[in-house]
C-alpha positions as CSV (number, residue, x, y, z in Angstrom):
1,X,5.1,-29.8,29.7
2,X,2.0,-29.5,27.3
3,X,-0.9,-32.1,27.7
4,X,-3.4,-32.3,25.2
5,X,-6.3,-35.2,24.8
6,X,-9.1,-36.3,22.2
7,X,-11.3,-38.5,22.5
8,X,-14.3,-39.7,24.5
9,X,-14.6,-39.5,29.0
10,X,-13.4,-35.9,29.5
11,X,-15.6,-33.0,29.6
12,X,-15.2,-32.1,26.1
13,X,-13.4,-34.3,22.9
14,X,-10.5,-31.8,23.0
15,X,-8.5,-31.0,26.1
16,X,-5.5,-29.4,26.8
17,X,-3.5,-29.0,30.4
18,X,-0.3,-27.3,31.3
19,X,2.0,-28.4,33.8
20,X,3.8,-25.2,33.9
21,X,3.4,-22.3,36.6
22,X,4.7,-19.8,34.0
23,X,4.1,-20.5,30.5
24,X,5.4,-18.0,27.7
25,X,4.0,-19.3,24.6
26,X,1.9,-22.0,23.8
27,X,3.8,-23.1,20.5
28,X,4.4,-27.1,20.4
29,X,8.6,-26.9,20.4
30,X,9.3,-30.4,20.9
31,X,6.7,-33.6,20.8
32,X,7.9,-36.2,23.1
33,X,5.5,-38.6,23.3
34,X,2.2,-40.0,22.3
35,X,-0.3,-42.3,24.4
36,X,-3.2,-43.9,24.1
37,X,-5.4,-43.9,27.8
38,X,-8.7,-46.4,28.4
39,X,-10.6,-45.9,31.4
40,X,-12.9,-48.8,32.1
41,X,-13.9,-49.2,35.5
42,X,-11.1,-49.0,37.9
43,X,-8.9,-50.0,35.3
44,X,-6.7,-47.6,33.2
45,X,-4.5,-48.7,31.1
46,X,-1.6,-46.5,29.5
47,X,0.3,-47.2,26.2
48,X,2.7,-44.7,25.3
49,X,5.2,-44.1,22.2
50,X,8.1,-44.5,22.9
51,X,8.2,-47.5,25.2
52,X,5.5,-46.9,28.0
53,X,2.9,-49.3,29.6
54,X,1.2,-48.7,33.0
55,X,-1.5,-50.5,34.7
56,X,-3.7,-48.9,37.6
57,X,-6.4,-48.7,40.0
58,X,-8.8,-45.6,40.5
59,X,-11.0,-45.0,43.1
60,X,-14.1,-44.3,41.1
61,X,-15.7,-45.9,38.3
62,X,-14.7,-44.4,34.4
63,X,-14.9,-44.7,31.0
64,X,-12.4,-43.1,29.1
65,X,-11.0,-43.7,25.5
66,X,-8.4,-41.0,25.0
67,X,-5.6,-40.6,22.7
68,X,-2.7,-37.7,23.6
69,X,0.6,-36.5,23.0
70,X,2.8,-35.1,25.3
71,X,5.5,-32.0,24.1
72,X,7.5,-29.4,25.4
């Protein structure tokens, strides 16, 4: 799975992350999702398209405004 965020709270506007050991190509085959993340506090909050919502508690304090799609 391909990760890739923009937006404000990470080290830089764009980010990417791959949850693969071995990757081949780095070609977006397949998007299957997008989310929005807010990090304020202890509080994030996760809205994702399709049909995700997710409350939870961190451990240090944040702010974070990030909006991300997932693909394959």
């Amino acid at each position: 799975m391909y990760y890739a965020e923009a937006g404000f709270g990470n080290g830089s506007f764009v980010s990417t992350e791959i949850c693969e050991r071995r990757v081949s190509r780095f070609f977006v085959r397949k998007i299957v999702q997008f989310y929005v993340r807010i990090w304020i506090k202890r509080t994030v909050v996760v809205i994702g398209f399709p049909f995700e919502f997710k409350i939870t508690k961190k451990n240090r304090d944040n702010f974070k405004f990030l909006f991300g799609i997932v693909s394959i």
